[in-house]
C-alpha positions as CSV (number, residue, x, y, z in Angstrom):
1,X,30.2,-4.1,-76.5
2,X,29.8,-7.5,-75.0
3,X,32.5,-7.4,-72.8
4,X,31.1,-3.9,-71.4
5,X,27.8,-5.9,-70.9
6,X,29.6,-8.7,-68.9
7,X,31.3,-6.4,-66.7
8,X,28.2,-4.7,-66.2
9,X,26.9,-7.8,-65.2
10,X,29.8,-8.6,-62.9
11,X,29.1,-5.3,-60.9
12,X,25.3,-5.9,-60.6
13,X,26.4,-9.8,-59.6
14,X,28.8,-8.3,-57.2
15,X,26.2,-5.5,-55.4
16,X,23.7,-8.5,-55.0
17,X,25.9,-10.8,-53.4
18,X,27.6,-8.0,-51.2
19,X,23.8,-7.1,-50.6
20,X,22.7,-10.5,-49.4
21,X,25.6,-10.9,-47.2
22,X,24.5,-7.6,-45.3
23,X,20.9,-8.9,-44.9
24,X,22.2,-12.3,-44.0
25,X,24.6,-10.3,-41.4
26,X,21.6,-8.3,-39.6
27,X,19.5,-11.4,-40.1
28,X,22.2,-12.8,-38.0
29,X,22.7,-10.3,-35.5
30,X,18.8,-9.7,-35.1
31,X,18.4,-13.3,-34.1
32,X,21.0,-13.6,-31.7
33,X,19.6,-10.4,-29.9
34,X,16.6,-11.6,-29.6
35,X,17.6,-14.6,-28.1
36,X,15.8,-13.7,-24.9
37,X,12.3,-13.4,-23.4
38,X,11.3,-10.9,-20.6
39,X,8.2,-11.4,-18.7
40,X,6.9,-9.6,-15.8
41,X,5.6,-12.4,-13.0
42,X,3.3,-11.8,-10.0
43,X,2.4,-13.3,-6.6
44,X,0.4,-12.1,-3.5
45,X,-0.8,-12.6,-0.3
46,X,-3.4,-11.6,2.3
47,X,-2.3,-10.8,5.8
48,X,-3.7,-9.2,8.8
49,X,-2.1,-6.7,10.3
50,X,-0.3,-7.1,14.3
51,X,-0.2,-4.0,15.4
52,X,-2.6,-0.2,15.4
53,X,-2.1,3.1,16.3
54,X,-5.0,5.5,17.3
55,X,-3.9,9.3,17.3
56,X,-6.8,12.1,19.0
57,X,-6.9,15.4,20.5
58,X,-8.4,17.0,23.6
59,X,-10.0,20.2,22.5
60,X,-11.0,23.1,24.4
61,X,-11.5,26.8,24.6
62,X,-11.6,29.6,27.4
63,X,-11.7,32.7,28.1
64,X,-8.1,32.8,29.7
65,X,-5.3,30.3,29.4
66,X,-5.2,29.5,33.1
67,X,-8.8,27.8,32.5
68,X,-7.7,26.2,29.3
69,X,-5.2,24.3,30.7
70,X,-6.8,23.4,34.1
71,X,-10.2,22.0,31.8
72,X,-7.4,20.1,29.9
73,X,-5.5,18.9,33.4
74,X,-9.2,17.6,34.5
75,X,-10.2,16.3,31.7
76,X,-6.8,13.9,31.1
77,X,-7.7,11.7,33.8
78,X,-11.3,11.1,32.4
79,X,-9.9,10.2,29.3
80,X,-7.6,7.7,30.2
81,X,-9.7,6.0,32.7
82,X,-12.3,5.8,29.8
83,X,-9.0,4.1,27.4
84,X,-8.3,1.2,29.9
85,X,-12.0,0.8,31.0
86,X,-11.6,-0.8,27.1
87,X,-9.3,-3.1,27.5
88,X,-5.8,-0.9,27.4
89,X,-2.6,-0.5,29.7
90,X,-0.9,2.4,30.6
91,X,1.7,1.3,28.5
92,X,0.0,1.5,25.7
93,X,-1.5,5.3,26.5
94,X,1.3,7.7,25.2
95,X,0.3,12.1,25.9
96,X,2.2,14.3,23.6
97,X,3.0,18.0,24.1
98,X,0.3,20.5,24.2
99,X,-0.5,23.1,21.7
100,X,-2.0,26.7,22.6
101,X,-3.1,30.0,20.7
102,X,-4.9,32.7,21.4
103,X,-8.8,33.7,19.7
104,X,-8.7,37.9,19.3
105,X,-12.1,39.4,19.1
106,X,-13.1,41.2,15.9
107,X,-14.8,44.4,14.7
108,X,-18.1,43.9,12.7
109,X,-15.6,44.9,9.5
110,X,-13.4,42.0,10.2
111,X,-10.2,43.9,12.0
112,X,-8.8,42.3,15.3
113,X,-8.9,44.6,18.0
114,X,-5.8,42.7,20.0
115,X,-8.3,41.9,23.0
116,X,-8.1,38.0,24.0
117,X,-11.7,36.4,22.8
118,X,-10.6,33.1,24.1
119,X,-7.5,30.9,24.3
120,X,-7.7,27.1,22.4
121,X,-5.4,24.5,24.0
122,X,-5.3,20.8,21.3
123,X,-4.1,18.2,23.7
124,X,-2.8,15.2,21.7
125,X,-2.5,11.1,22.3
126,X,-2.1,8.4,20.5
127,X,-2.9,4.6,22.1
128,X,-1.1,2.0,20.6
129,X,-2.1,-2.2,20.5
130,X,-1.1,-5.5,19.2
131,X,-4.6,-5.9,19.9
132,X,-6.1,-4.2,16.7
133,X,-9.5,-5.2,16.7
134,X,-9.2,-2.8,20.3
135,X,-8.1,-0.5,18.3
136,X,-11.0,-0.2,16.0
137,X,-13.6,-0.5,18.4
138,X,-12.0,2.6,20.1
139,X,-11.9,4.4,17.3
140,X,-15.9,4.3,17.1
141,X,-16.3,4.3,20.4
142,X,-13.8,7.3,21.8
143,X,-16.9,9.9,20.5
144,X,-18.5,9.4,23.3
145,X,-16.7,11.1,25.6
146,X,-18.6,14.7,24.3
147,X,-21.4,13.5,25.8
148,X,-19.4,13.6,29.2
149,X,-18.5,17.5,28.1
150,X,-15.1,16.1,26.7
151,X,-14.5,17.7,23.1
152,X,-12.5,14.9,21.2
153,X,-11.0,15.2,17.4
154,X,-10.0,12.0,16.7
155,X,-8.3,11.0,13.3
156,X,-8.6,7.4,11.5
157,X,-6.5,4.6,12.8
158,X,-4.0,2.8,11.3
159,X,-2.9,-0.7,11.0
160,X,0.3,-2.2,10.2
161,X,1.8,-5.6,9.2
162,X,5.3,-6.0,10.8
163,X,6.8,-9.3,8.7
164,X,6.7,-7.7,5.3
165,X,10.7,-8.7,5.2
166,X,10.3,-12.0,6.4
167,X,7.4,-12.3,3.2
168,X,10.1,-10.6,0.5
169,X,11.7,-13.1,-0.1
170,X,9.3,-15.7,-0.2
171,X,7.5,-13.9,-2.3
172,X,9.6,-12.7,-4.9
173,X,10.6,-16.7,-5.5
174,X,6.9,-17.2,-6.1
175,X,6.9,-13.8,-8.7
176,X,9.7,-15.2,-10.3
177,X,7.5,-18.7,-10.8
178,X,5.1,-17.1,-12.2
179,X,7.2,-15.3,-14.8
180,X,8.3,-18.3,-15.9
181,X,5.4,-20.2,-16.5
182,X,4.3,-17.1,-18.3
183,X,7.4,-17.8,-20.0
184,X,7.0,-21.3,-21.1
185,X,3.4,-20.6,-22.4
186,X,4.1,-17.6,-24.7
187,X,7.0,-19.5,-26.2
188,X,5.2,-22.8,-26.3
189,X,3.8,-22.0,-29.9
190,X,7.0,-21.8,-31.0
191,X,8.6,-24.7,-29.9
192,X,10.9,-23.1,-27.8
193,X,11.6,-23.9,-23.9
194,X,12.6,-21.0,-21.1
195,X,16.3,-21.3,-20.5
196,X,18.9,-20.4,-17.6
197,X,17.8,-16.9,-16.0
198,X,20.0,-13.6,-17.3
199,X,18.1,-11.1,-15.0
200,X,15.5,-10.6,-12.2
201,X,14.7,-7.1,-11.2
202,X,12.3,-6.7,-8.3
203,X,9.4,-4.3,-8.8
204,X,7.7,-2.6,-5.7
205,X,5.6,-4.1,-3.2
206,X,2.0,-2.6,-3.2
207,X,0.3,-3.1,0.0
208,X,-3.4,-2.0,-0.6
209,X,-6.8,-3.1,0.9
210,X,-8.0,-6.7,0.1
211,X,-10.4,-5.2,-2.6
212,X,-8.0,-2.8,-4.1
213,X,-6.6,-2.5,-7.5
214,X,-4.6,0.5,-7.0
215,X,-1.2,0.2,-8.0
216,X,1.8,2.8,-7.8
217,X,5.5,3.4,-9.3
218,X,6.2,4.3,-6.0
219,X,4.8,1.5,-4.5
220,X,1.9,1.7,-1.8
221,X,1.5,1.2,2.2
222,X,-2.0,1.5,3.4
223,X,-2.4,1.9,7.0
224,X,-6.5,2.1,6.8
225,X,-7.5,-1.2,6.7
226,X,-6.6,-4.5,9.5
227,X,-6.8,-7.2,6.2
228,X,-4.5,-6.2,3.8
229,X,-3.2,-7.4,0.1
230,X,0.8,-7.6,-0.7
231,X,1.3,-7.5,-4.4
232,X,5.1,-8.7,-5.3
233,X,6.6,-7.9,-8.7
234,X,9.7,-9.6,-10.3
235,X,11.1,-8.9,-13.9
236,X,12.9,-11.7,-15.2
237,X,14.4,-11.8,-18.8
238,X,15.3,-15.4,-19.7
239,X,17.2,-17.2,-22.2
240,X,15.7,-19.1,-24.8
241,X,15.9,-22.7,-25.5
C-alpha cells in the first residue's frame, strides 16, 4: 500500500514539474516576443501653396447654332482682355474645346416635338498662376463679366504645393523622432530604454486645410485652400533596452 502511495506521489511530482517547465517555457517565449515596442510618431508643417488653377465656362443659348457660336467667337475676346486687364499673360490663358447640344421644344404633356428650341454652346478655360493670390481675386471677381451680357459658370479654384517630395523626407525623420520620444516615455516607468530600430513603415501624408482635422486611409490632397497643413505618419517598432 505504501509503495502504491509513493508512486502515486512520483506521478503527481512528475506532472508538476513537467507542468512548471511548460509555464516557464511560454513564460520564456512570451517575454522574448514582446521584446519590442511599436509606436506611431507624427510631424507637420504649414505651407503655402506656389501655384493655382482657375477653370470657367462661357455659356450661351440661341435660337440656331450659327448665332451660338458667333456670340461665343465675340464674346472670347472680351473675356480675355478682362483676364490680363488683372494682372495675367497670355501664357497663362489656356481655351479648351467647345461643347454644343441642341434644346427641342416640348408639348404642354412633356413630349419633344423634334423642332430646335435653341442650341447651348459651354465654352471652357482655365488660367493658370504662380501668382495665387491672382488667382483668388479672379475667382471673385470673373462674375462680373454678366453684367457686360457675358454668362460665366465658373468653378472653385485650386491651389497646389509643388515641394511635397523635397518635405518627405524631412519629414518622415522628424515622424520618426517623435515616435521615439513617445517611446522613451511609455517605457520610462519601467526602467527600460528604446533600442536599435527593427521597422519604420510610412503612413500617408494628409494634406488638409490649416484648420482641419480630417484624416483619411487614403490619404488626402486638398486643392481648396492657398495655406495648407502636411500631416506625416511613421510607424516604427523598436527594440527594447
Amino acid at each position: 500500500m505504501f509503495e502504491k502511495m509513493e508512486k502515486f506521489q512520483l506521478v503527481i511530482l512528475s506532472l508538476v514539474l513537467a507542468g512548471g517547465l511548460i509555464l516557464a517555457t511560454t513564460l520564456a517565449t512570451s517575454k522574448l516576443s514582446n521584446d519590442v515596442i511599436s509606436v506611431t510618431g507624427s510631424s507637420y508643417k504649414t505651407v503655402t501653396s506656389d501655384s493655382g488653377r482657375l477653370e470657367f465656362r462661357i455659356m450661351t443659348r440661341k435660337p440656331t447654332k450659327a448665332l451660338a457660336y458667333d456670340t461665343v467667337a465675340q464674346q472670347l475676346p472680351q473675356v480675355k482682355e478682362f483676364i490680363k486687364s488683372k494682372g495675367f499673360e497670355d501664357s497663362e490663358i489656356e481655351i479648351m474645346a467647345s461643347n454644343g447640344y441642341y434644346t427641342y421644344k416640348t408639348l404642354p404633356n412633356g413630349v419633344s416635338t423634334g423642332e430646335v428650341a435653341y442650341y447651348n454652346i459651354s465654352q471652357p478655360m482655365f488660367v493658370k498662376s504662380k501668382n495665387v493670390q491672382q488667382i483668388k481675386e479672379l475667382s471673385t471677381e470673373l462674375q462680373t463679366l454678366i453684367n457686360k451680357g457675358i454668362d460665366i459658370d465658373a468653378y472653385n479654384p485650386e491651389y497646389f504645393y509643388s515641394k511635397l517630395a523635397d518635405d518627405k523626407v524631412e519629414m518622415l525623420g522628424k515622424a520618426t523622432k517623435d515616435a521615439k520620444e513617445r517611446a522613451a516615455s511609455m517605457l520610462k516607468a519601467t526602467n527600460n530604454r528604446v533600442g536599435k530600430i527593427q521597422s519604420v513603415n510610412m503612413g500617408v501624408f494628409q494634406i488638409t486645410p490649416v484648420d482641419s482635422t480630417n484624416v483619411s486611409d487614403m490619404g488626402i490632397s486638398d486643392t481648396s485652400s492657398i495655406e495648407k497643413k502636411i500631416t506625416s505618419v511613421a510607424n516604427v517598432t523598436f527594440r527594447i533596452k
